[in-house]
C-alpha positions as CSV (number, residue, x, y, z in Angstrom):
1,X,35.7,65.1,154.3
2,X,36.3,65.8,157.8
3,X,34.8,63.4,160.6
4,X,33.5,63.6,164.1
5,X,36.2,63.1,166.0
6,X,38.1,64.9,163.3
7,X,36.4,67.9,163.5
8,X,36.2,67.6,167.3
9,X,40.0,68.2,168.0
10,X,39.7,71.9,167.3
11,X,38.2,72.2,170.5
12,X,40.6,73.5,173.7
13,X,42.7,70.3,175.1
14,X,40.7,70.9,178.3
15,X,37.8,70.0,176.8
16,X,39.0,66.3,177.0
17,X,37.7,66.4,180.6
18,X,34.2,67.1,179.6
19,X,34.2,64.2,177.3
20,X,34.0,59.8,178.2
21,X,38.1,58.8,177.7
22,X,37.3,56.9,174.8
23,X,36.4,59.8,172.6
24,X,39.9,62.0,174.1
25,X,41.8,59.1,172.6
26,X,39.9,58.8,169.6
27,X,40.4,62.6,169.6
28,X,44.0,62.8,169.5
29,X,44.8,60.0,167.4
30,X,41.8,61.7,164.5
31,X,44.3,64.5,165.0
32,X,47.0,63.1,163.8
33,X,45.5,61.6,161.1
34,X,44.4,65.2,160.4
35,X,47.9,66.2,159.8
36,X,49.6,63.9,158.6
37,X,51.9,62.8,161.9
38,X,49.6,59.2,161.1
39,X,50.0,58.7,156.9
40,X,47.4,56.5,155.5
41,X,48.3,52.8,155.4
42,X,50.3,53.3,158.8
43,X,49.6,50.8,161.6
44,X,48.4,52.0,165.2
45,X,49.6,50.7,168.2
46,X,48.6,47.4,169.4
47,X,45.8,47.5,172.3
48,X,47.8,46.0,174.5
49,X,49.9,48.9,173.8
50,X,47.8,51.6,173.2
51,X,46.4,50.5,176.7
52,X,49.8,50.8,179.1
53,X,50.6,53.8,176.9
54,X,46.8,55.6,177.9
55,X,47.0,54.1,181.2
56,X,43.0,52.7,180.8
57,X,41.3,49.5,180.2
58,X,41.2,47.5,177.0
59,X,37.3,48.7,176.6
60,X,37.8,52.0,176.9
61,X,40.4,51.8,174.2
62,X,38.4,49.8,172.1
63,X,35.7,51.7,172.1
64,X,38.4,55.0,171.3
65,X,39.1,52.2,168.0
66,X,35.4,51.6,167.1
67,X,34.9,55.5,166.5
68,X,38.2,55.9,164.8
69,X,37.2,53.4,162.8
70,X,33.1,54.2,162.0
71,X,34.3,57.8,160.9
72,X,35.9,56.0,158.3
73,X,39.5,56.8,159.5
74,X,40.7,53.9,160.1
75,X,40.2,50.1,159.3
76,X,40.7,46.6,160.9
77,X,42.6,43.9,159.2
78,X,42.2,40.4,160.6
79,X,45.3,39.2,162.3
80,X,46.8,42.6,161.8
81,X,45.5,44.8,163.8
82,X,44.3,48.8,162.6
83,X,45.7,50.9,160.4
84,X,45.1,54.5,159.1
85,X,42.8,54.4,156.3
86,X,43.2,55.9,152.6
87,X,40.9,58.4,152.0
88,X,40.0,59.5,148.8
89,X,38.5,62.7,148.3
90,X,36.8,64.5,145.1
91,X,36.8,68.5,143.9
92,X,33.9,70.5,145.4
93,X,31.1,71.4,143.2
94,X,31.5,74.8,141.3
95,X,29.1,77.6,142.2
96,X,26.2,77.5,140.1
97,X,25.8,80.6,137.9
98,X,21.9,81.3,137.2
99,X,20.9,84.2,134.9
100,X,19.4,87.1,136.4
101,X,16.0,86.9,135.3
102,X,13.0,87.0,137.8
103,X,11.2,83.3,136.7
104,X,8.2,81.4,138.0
105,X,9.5,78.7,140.2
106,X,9.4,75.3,139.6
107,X,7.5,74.9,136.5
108,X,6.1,71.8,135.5
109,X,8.1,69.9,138.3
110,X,6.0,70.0,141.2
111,X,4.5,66.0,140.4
112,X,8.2,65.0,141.0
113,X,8.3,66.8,144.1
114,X,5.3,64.8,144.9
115,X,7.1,61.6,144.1
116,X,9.5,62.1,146.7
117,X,7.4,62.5,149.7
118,X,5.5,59.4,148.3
119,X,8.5,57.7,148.2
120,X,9.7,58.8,151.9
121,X,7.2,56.1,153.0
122,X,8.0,53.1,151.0
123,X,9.9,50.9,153.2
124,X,11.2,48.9,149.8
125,X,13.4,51.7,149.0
126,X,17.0,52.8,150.8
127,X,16.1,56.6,151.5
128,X,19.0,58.7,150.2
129,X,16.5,61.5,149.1
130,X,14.2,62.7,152.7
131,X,15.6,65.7,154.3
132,X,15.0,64.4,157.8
133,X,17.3,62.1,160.3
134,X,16.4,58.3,160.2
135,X,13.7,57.9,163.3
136,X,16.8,55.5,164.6
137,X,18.5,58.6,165.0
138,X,16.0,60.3,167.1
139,X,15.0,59.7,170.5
140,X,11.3,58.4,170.2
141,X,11.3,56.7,173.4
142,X,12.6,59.7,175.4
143,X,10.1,62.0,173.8
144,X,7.2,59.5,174.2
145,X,8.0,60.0,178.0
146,X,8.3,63.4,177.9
147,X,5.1,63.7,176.2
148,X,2.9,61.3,178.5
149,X,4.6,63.3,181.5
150,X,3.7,66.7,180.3
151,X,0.3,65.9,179.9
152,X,-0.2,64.7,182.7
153,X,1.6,67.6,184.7
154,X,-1.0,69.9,182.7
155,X,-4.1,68.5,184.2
156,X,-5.9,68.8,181.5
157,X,-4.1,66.2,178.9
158,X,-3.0,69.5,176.5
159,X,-6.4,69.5,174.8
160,X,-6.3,73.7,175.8
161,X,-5.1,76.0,172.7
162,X,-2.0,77.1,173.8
163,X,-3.3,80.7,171.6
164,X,-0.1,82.9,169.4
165,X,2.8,83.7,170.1
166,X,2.9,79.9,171.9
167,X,3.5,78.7,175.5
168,X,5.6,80.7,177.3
169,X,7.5,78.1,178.9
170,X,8.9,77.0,175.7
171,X,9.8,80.8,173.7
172,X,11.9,81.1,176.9
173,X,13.8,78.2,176.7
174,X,14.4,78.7,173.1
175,X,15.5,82.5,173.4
176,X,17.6,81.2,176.5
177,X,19.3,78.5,173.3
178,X,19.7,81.9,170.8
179,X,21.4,84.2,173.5
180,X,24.0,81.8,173.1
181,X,24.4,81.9,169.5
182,X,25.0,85.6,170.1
183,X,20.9,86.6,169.5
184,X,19.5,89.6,171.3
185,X,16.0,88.1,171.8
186,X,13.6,87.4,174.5
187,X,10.8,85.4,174.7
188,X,8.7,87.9,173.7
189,X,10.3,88.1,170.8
190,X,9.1,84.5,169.4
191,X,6.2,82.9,167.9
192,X,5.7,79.1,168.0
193,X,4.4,78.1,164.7
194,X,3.9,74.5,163.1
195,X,7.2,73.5,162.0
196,X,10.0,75.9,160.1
197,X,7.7,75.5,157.1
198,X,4.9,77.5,158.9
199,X,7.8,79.9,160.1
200,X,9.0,81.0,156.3
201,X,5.4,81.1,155.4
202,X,4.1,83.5,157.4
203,X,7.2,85.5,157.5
204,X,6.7,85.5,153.4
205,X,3.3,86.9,153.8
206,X,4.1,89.3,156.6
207,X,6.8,91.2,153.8
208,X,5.4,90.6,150.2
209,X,2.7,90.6,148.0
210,X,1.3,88.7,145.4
211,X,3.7,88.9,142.2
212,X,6.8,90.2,144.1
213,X,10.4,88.9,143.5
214,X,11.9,87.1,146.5
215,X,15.9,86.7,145.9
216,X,16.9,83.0,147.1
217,X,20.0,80.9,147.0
218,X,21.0,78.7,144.3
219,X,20.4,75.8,144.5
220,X,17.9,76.2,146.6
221,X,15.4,73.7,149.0
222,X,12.5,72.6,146.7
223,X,10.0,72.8,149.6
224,X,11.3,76.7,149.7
225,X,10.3,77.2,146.3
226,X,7.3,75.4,146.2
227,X,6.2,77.9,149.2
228,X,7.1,80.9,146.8
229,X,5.1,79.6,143.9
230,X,2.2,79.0,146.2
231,X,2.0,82.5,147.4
232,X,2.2,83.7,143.5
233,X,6.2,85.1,144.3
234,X,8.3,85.2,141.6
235,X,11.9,83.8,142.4
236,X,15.6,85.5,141.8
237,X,18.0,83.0,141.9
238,X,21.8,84.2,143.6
239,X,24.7,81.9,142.9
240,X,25.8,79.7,145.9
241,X,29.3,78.5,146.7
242,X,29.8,75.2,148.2
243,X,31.4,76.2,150.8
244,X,30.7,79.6,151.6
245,X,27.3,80.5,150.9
246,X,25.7,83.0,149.2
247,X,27.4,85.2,146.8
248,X,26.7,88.6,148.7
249,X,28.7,90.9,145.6
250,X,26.6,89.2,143.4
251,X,23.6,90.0,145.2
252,X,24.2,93.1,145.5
253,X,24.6,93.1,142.0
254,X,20.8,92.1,141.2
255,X,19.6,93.7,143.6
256,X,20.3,96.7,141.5
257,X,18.6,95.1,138.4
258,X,15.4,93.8,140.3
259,X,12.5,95.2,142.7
260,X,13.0,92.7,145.0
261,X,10.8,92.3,148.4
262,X,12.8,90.2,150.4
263,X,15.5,87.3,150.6
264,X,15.4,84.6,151.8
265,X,18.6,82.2,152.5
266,X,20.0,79.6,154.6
267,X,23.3,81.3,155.7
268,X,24.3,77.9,157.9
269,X,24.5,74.7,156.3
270,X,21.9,75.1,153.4
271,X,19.9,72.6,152.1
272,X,21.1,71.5,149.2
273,X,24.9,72.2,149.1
274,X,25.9,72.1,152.9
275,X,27.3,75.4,152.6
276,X,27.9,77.9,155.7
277,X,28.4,81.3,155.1
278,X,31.7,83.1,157.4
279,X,30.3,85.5,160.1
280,X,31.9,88.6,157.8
281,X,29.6,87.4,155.0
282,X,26.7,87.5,157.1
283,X,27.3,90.9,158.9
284,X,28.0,91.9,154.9
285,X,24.6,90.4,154.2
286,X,22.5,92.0,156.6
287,X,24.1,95.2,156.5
288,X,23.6,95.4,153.0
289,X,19.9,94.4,152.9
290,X,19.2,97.1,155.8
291,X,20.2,99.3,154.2
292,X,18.0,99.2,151.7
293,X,15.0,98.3,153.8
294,X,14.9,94.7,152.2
295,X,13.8,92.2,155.0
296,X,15.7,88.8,155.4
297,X,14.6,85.6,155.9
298,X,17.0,83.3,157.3
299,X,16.0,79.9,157.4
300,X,18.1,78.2,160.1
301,X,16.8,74.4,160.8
302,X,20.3,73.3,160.3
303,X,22.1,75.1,162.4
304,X,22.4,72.9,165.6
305,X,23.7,70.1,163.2
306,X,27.6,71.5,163.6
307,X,29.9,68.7,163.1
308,X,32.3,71.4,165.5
309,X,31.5,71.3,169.1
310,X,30.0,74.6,168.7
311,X,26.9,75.7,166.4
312,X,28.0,79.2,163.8
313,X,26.3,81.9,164.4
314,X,23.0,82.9,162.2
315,X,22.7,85.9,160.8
316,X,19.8,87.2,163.1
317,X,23.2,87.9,165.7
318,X,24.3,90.6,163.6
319,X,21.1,92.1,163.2
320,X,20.4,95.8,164.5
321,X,17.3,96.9,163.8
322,X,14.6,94.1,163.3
323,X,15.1,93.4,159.5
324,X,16.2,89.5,159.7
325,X,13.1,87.5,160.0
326,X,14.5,84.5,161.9
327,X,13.1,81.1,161.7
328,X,13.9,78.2,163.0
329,X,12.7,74.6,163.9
330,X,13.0,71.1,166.0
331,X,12.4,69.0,163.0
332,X,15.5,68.3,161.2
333,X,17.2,67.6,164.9
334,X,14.4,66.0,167.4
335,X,10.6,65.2,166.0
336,X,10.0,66.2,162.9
337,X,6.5,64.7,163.5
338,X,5.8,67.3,166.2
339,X,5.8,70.1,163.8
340,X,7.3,72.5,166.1
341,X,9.5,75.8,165.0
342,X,9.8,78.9,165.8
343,X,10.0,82.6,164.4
344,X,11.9,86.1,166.0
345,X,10.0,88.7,163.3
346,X,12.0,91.3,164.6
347,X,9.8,95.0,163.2
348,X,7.7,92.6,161.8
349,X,6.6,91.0,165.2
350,X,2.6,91.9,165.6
351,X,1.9,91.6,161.4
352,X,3.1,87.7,161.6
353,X,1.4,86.6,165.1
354,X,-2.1,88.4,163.3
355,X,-1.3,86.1,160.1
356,X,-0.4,82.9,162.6
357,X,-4.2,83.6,164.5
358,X,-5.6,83.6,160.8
359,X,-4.0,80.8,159.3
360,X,-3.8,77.6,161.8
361,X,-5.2,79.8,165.1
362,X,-2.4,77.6,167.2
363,X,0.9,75.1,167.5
364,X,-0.5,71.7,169.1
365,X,-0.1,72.6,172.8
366,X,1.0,68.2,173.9
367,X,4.5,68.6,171.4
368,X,5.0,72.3,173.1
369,X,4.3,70.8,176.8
370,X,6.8,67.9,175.7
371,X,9.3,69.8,174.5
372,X,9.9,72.2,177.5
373,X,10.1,68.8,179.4
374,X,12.7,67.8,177.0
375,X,15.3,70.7,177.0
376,X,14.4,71.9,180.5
377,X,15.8,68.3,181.6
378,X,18.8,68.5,179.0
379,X,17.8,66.0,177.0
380,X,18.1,67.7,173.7
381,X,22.0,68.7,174.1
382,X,22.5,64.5,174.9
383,X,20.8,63.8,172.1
384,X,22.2,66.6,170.1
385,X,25.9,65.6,170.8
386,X,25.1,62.0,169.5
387,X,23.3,63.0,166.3
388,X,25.5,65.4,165.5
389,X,28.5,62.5,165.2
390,X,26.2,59.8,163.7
391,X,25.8,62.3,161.2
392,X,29.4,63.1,160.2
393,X,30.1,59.8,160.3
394,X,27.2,59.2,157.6
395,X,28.4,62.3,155.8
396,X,32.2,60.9,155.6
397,X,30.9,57.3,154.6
398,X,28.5,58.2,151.6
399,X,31.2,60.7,150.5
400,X,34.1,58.2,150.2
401,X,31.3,55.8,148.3
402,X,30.7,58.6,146.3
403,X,34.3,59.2,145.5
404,X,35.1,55.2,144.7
405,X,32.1,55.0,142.8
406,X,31.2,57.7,140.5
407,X,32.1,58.5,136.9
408,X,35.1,60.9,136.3
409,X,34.7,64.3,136.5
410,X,32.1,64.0,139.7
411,X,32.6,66.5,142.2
412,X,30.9,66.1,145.7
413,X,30.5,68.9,148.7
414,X,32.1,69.2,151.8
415,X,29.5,70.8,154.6
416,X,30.6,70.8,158.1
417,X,27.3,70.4,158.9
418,X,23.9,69.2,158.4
419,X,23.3,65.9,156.4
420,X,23.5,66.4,152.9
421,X,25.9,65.8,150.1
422,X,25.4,67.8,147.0
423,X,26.9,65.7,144.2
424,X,27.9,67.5,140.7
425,X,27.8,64.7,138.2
426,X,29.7,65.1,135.1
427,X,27.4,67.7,132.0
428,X,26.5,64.6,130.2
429,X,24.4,63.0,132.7
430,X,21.0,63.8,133.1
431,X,19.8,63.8,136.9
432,X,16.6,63.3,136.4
433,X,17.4,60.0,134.1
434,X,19.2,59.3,137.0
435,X,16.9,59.5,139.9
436,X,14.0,57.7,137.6
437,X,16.7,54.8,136.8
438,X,17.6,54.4,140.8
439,X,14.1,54.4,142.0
440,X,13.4,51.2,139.8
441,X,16.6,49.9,141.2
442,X,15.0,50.4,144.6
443,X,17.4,54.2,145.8
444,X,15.8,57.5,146.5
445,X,17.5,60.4,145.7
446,X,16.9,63.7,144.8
447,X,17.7,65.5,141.1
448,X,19.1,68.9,140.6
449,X,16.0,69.6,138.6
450,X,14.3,71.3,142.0
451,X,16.4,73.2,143.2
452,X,16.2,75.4,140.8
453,X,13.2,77.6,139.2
454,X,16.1,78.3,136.7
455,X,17.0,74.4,135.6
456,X,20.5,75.0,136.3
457,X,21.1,72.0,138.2
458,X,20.4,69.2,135.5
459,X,23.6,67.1,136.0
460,X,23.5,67.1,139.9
461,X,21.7,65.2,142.7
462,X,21.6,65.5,146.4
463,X,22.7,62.9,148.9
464,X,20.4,62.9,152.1
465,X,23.3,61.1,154.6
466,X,20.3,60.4,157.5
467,X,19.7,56.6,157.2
468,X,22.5,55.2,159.7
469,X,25.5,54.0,157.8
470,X,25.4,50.2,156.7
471,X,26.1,48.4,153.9
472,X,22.9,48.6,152.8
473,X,23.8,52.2,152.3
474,X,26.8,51.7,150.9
475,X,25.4,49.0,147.9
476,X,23.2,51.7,147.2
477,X,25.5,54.6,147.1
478,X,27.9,52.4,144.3
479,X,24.6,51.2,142.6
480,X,23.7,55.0,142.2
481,X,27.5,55.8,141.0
482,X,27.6,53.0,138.3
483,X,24.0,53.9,137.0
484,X,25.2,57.6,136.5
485,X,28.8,56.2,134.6
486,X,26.5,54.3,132.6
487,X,24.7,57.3,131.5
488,X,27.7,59.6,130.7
489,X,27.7,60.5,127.2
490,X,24.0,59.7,126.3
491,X,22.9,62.9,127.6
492,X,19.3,63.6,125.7
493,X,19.3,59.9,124.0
């Protein structure tokens, strides 16, 4: 499981000049880790001579040691000095393989859903089930200023309805953010809508109807599928690789068994699996579905949580003629108490900003206001850089618990982005035994069980790696491991 600073060194060498000293030592040294030049066990340099050898201070390459050594690459022994760490590693999970018939999602599992988001609030419990950074992570302070500011600026404390497609200030901004991922838009092109939630939602309604088949990855999010059953949409489940993503053969392939109205995916690190499709896969996708006049929704909340020092591209950059229905959000990476995302309709443009007057009128205009303050000021890249490697780091940590931990025949994910871990546990273990037995044991997590309308996902459990690492963390990753090797084999008992 690569870390921060690992994943950092594929950037140019003359990046290092863009970047505090500390972290171009810890760069180079993660590199050599990487391939081997440093094997595990090996002892770095002394300080004293890692310092003449850098030409710095003793801080500076302290600090370089400190992030070696919270990505989990290396560790301190007392009156020994660092050495490079042993890292153990599991298979990746194998692509799930649902059936190909159209099924009503989420049957008879909604109350669990319920469960979780109850249990998202109970501070008696380590949270390795939300889908949302820690608020440590987030910049609460920063915003609160930004907030107070904007308010004030506005003159009239952002009690005005800032009326569909949103404020103006903020679409361009945000269009100015998806140029760069290789987007044609413009602000005009975007709708502010209450979170990315509100975003699939109305795109949903803008393309189906009551009792059509939406094809969707699997596993898939739970709140997705919860959405579809809502809106009386019947789900088509697509196999999902680990690594890559959607299956687009295979969806080609059922798409010429079903009527189906649109897709729906999360080409860049999906929620559950992590998984990020290759650009090829995505032109592949969304040539395939224009050309037969199937819309695409592409849910992308995930996609500025790269653990590379640039963000993939979606899929709305290879799209041509308005079929991808892009949405996007600030929740999983800022405030997810503001509620603010985002949707590019494309052909679809007028039909959703009608359905956003009719369903919630307007966004709140005070978490708009604060967020133009926030990126016009660059305050959302800062914050961005640092989340993104608290996150690896998490990622890395709860994967190597995982691996020390867990029963044989566990395999675990390996996303290069995002913050979950998609665990495969072995056929005998019954997830949802597993979740019940952790909450009483005071650990939230997250069974298989709902992310799937298909129940194909019985023996696994996602990971949410957003608390900061601790050992806290860690006593609750093992706890979680040793209750699953105590149910192997008893599978139905």
């Amino acid at each position: 499981m690569a870390s921060s600073v690992e994943q950092q060194t594929a950037s140019p060498a003359a990046s290092e000049a863009q970047i505090p000293r500390y972290q171009a030592i810890a760069r180079r040294f993660a590199q050599a880790i990487r391939e081997g030049t440093l094997a595990p066990g090996e002892k770095l340099p002394s300080v004293r001579r890692l310092r003449a050898d850098e030409g710095t201070s003793a801080s500076t390459v302290l600090q370089a040691l400190a992030q070696l050594e919270s990505s989990g690459l290396i560790e301190a022994r007392p009156r020994s000095g660092y050495f490079v760490r042993a890292r153990t590693s599991l298979p990746v999970p194998r692509p799930s393989a649902p059936g190909v018939e159209a099924g009503t999602p989420l049957d008879g599992v909604s109350a669990l859903v319920a469960d979780l988001y109850h249990s998202a609030s109970d501070p008696s419990l380590v949270h390795l089930g939300a889908a949302t950074p820690a608020p440590s992570l987030l910049p609460s302070a920063a915003l609160a200023r930004a907030l107070a500011a904007a308010t004030r600026r506005s003159g009239s404390g952002g009690v005005e309805l800032a009326y569909p497609p949103g404020l103006r200030s903020l679409r361009r901004l945000v269009a100015q953010r998806l140029v760069a991922t290789g987007c044609a838009l413009g602000e005009d092109d975007l709708l502010v809508t209450a979170g990315a939630t509100e975003a699939i939602q109305l795109a949903l309604l803008a393309v189906t109807n009551r009792g059509d088949t939406v094809a969707v990855e699997s596993p898939c999010y739970y709140g997705t599928l919860l959405a579809l059953e809502a809106l009386g949409l019947r789900v088509l489940e697509v196999p999902c690789h680990p690594e890559t993503g959607m299956d687009v053969d295979e969806l080609s392939r059922r798409l010429d068994l079903h009527r189906v109205a649109a897709v729906l995916a999360v080409p860049v690190f999906s929620n559950p699996l992590g998984s990020s499709m290759p650009d090829e896969a995505k032109e592949r996708l969304v040539s395939l579905l224009s050309a037969r006049r199937i819309p695409l929704i592409e849910d992308d909340v995930y996609g500025d949580l790269a653990f590379a020092p640039s963000r993939p591209r979606p899929a709305k950059a290879f799209d041509r003629d308005g079929t991808v229905l892009y949405c996007g959000s600030f929740s999983k990476t800022l405030a997810p108490g503001f509620r603010i995302g985002f949707v590019a309709a494309g052909r679809f443009k007028e039909r959703v900003e009608v359905l956003k007057f009719a369903t919630s009128i307007a966004t709140a205009t005070p978490a708009q206001q604060a967020l133009v303050q926030f990126l016009a000021d660059g305050g959302y890249d800062r914050h961005l850089r640092t989340l993104r490697a608290r996150l690896e780091q998490n990622v890395a940590r709860v994967g190597e618990a995982v691996a020390g931990s867990f029963p044989a025949g566990t395999r675990v994910s390996r996303p290069r982005g995002g913050c979950f871990l998609w665990v495969e546990l072995p056929p005998s273990v019954d997830a949802l035994k597993l979740h019940r037995r952790a909450h009483d044991a005071g650990v939230a997590i997250a069974p298989g069980h709902i992310f799937s309308a298909a129940h194909v996902h019985a023996s696994c459990i996602r990971f949410s790696c957003g608390e900061p690492w601790s050992e806290r963390v860690d006593v609750a990753v093992r706890l979680v491991g040793r209750l699953a090797g105590q149910l192997v084999g008893r599978k139905g008992r």
